[in-house]
Structures are given as C-alpha cells and as structure tokens.
N, C-alpha and C positions, 0 to 999 in steps of 0.2 A: 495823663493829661492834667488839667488844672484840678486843682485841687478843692472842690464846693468850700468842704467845711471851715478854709484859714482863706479863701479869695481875697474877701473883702477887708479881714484884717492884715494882709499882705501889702494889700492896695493902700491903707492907713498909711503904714509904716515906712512904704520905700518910696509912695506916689510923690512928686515935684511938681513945686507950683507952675513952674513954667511949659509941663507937657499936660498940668488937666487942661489949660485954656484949650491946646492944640486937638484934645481928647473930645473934648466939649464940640468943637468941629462937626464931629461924625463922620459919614460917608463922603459927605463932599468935599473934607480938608484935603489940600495939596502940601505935600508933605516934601518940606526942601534936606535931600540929602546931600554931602557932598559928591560931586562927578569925578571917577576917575583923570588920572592924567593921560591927556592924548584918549581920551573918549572916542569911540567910534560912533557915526552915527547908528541910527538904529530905525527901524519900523517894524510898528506892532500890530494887533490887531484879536480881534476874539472870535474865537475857535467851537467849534461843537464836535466833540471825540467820541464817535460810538464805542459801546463798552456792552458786556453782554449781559451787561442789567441795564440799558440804555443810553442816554444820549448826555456827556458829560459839558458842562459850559466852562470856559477855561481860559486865558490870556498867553498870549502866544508873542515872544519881541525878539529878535533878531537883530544883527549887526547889517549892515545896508549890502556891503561885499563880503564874497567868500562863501566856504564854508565852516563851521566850528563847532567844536564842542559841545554837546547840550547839556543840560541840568532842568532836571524837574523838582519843580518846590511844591511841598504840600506846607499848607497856609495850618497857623494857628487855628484854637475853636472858634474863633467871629470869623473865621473862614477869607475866603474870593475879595478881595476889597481892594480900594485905593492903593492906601499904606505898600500891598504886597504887588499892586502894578510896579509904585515906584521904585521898592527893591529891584522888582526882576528890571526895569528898565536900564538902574544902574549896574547890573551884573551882565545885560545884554554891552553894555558899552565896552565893556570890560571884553567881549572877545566871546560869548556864550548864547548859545541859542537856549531861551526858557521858556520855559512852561510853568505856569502858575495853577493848577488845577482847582475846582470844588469839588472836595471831598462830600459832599451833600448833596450830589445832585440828583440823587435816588430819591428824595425827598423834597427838596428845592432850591431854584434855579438862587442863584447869585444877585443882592445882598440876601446871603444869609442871616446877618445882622444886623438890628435897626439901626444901631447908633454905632458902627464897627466895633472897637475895641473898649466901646466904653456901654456897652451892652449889657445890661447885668445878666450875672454869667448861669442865673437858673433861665435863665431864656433859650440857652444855647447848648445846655447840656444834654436836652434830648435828642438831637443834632447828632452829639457826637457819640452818643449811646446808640444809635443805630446802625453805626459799624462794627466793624469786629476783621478777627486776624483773616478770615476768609473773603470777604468784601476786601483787603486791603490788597491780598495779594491780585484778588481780581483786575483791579486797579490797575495794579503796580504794571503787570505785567502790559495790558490794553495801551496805558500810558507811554511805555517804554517802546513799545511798536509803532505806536502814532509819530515819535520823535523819530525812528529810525525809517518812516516814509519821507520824512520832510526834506526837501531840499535846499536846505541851508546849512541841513546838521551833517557835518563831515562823521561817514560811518568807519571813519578808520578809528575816529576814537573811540575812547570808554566814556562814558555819559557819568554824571556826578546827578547826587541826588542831597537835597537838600529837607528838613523837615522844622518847624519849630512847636515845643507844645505836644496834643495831640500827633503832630505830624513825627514826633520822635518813632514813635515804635512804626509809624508806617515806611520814614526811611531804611532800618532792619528788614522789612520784611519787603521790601523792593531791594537789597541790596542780595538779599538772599535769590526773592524769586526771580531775577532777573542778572544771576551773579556774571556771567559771560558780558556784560553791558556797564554795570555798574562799577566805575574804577573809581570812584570817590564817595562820600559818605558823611554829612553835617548834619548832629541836631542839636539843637540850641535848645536850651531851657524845656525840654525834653521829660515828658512825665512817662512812670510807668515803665522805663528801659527794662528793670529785673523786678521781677517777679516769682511768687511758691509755684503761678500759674502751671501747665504743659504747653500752655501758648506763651509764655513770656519774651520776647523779643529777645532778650540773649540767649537764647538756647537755641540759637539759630548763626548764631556766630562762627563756627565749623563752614556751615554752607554758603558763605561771602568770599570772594575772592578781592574787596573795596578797600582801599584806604581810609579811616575814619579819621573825623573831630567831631569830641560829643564833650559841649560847654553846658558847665553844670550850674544850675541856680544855686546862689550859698544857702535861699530857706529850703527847696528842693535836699538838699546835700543835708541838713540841720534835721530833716524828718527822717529820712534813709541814707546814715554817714555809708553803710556799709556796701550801697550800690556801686560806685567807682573801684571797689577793690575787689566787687565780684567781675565787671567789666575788666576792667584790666587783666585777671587772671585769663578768663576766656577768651579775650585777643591775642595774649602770650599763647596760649596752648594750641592757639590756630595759626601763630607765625605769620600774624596782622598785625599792621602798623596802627596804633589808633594813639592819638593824642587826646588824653582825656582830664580834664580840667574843672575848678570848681572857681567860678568865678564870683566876686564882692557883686551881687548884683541878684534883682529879684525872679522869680520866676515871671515870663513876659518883657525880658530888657531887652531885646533885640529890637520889635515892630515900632518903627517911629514914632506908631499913632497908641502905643499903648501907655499906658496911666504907670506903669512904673518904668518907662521907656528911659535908659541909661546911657547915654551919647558915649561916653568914652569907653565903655565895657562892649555898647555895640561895636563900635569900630574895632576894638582889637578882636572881639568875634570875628569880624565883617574880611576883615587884613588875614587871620589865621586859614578861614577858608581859603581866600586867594592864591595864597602860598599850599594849600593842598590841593588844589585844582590844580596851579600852573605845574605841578609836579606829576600826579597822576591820570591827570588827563591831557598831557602835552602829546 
C-alpha cells in the first residue's frame, strides 16, 4: 500500500497545480471524467452486503438493460468516496455491472476519510492495518457471491476484478480465492504485490485462473526495480497472461480526485483495462 515514510515527499514532487484546487474539494467534489462512446444509461444505488464479520456498505451501478459482466473494485486507502462512485459509474456505462466496496467496514461505515484523497495519510493508515490476507479473502469471496445473486450480472460470465493501492494485493487474493469467477485482473499503482512475506500476494499466482494488468508507479518501481521481474516470472510459470508495466506517473495517478492524479497516464490505465475486459470477460 502507500508508502508513510516518502507520501508526502511523493506528493511534492509529481502533485499539479491544477488537481490540488480539485483535491482541496474533498468529499463533495464532482469529479468530470470523460463518458464512454455510445454510453449506456445506468442506475445506481447503495448497497449493504452481509459478510461474516458483518454488514459491508458498498455502491452498486448498472447499466439500465440487460444483463453483463460484473467487476468488483476495492477503493484506494481514503477508501468508499465520490472520486470512486464516478469511476465505477463510467465503467457501469461502458457495459459492466460494479461494485465499489469499503474495505473498512469492520471498523467504519463510509466516508472513511475526512477530506477523501487529500486526507493526510497517518489518518488512514490504521484503517488499512486492520486488515490482512485472511479478512481479504473473506471479503473477496462474500463479495463475489453477492454479485453473482444479482440480477443484472450475466452469470455466464467471468467477473473482472479491479483494485488500486492497497486494493492491489486484495485483487491477488480474490482472483485466487475466487478463481472459477474471476476472468480478469487490474491493479494500478499497486503497493506490496511481492513480498520475503508466506503471505505475499504473488505466491498465490499458481492458484488464478485471471487474466492480468498490473500498472506500475515509476517511484513504486524506483524502490523495488526487482518486483516486475519477479511477477512476470510467476505469470510465465503459471501459463497466465498478465501485461505488466511501469508507467511515467506517481503512486496514486489513477483516482481523479488524488493530489498526483495524472490524466493522460490515467487514461491509458483506464483504455488498457477496457481492452482486457472486452477480451476476457466477453
């Protein structure tokens, strides 16, 4: 996950003048991305997911007709917010039934953070120290049944699973625990992938049957060059597809509403995914 001891001199270095204004915000910014072509409409709505450590709060948006594909997104460490409605709304357009979950809700309900993405990050760190690889799976799996009740989600397909942040190793370990369901695989700026750990999120790569793309922060990448050549080896040896990349852009450049938030680097994130959905989860 995010890294305490370089956040803030991360935030120096790649932050842009034109996304603190938007930063500055907080929870109530409305954050304009752009809309797919031939957008579908969509209705949303929020959700309460029992889970058997209780009752999860969640954002739920759908395409208006049909049934289709779902994707579940675990939210960066400012968690449940705005910023990640918008995302999933534009990816609901796009043809996908999502879910946007709190990962905190063992602890508390949704905002999890005061000022979303511009929350100073020792606020939020014991938040995300209260899970671990056992709470994830619990999760992962609770989650992935919840979507496959719903009736909008076509169960013929494979469900994509999305994660940014903290939320990397929790996609790993839902693409694992949940590998009959999970045909796709994205984590963006992704902390903690490999690990000396026996829980490290790549030694779980054997038991996925998913597609990946895992976009790598270039300061992420600058701390642990050697993580992307341990990934790759372990996707090769499993006879998985994974596109794995180090992109010009800071840890955090995906969420629109984040302080080093990278428009062009998000988008070709944004476009890569697309193109591995419409393939493994058509």
């Amino acid at each position: 996950m995010c890294d305490q001891d370089h956040f803030e001199e991360d935030v120096k270095k790649y932050s842009r003048r034109d996304v603190g204004a938007l930063a500055a915000w907080g929870m109530g910014a409305t954050m304009m991305l752009p809309r797919p072509a031939n957008a579908a409409e969509v209705s949303q709505k929020n959700v309460s997911i029992k889970t058997p450590a209780g009752e999860c709060d969640a954002f739920f948006v759908t395409p208006d007709q049909g049934t289709h594909p779902a994707v579940l997104v675990w939210p960066d460490i400012f968690g449940l917010r705005p910023a990640f409605e918008q995302m999933a709304r534009r990816l609901a357009e796009s043809g996908f039934c999502v879910l946007v979950v709190n990962p905190f809700y063992r602890t508390k309900k949704s905002p999890t953070a005061a000022q979303g993405a511009n929350t100073p990050i020792q606020e939020v760190f014991p938040l995300a120290r209260s899970l671990n690889a056992e709470t994830h799976v619990e999760d992962a799996k609770a989650f992935v049944a919840w979507l496959d009740s719903q009736a909008q989600v076509n169960k013929e397909k494979k469900i994509g699973t999305i994660g940014y942040c903290m939320g990397g190793p929790i996609v790993f370990r839902t693409a694992a625990a949940a590998a009959d369901r999970i045909g796709a695989a994205c984590t963006f700026h992704g902390g903690g992938l490999v690990s000396q750990e026996q829980t490290s999120p790549h030694l779980l790569i054997p038991e996925m049957k998913a597609q990946f793309l895992i976009a790598i922060a270039e300061n992420d990448d600058g701390r642990d060059p050697n993580a992307k050549s341990v990934l790759k080896d372990a996707f090769q040896q499993a006879h998985l597809m994974a596109e794995i990349e180090v992109y010009p852009a800071a840890h955090g450049w995906c969420p629109p509403d984040s302080r080093v938030h990278n428009p062009e680097q998000a988008e070709k994130a944004w476009s890569r995914m697309l193109v591995l959905f419409e393939k493994a989860l058509a």
